[in-house]
C-alpha positions in Angstrom: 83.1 9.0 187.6 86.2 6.8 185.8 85.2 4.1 184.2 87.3 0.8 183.5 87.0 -1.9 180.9 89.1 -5.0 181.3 89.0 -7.6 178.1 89.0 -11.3 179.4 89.2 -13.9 176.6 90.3 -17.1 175.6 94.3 -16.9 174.1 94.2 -16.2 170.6 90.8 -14.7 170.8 91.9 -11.2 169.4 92.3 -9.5 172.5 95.5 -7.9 171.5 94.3 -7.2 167.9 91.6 -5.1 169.0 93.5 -3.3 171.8 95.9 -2.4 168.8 93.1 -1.5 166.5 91.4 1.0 169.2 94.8 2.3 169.9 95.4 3.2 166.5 98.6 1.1 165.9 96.7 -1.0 163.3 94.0 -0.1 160.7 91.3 -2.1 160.6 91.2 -3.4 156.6 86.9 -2.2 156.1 85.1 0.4 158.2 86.7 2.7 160.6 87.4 3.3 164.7 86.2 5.7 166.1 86.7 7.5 169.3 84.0 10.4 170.5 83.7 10.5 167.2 87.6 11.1 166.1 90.2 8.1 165.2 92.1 7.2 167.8 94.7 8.9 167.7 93.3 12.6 167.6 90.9 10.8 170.3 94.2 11.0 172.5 95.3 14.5 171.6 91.8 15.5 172.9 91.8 13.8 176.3 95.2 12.7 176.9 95.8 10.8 179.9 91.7 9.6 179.5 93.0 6.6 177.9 95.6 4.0 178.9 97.0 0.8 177.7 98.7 -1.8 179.2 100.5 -4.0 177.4 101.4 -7.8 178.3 105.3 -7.4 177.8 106.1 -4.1 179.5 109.3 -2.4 178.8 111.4 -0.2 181.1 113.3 2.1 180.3 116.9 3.5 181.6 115.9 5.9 184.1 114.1 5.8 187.3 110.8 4.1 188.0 108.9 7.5 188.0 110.6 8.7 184.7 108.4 5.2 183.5 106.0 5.5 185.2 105.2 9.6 183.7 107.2 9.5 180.3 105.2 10.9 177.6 103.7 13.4 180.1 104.6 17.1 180.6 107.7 17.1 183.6 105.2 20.4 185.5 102.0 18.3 185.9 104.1 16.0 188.4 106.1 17.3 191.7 107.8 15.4 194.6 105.4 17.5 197.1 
């Protein structure tokens, strides 16, 4: 069973700084984030595709919507069948 968590917060609440800090693109300044037990980002070597962000500004990229949609991800786990 998936599970979901959505934040909901007042603006400038630290919605975005904890999203970064559970993502791994900050370091918290004391203490430590941990993931199953591993920072975050080994956290996403282990299950990748398990954990997804989405950002408030999105950027696309030159390409086509799928390319987007799947970069990052190995080109054989997705077919046009």
């Amino acid at each position: 069973m998936k599970k979901v968590i959505i934040m909901r917060a007042f603006p400038g609440s630290g919605k975005s700084t904890l999203v970064d800090l559970i993502m791994g693109a900050l370091s918290p300044t004391k203490g430590q984030i941990l993931i199953g037990n591993m920072p975050p980002r080994s956290a996403f070597k282990s299950w990748p595709g398990a954990i997804s962000y989405l950002p408030q500004n999105i950027q696309v990229q030159t390409g086509t919507i799928r390319e987007n949609i799947t970069q990052g991800f190995p080109k054989e786990l997705f077919s046009d069948e």
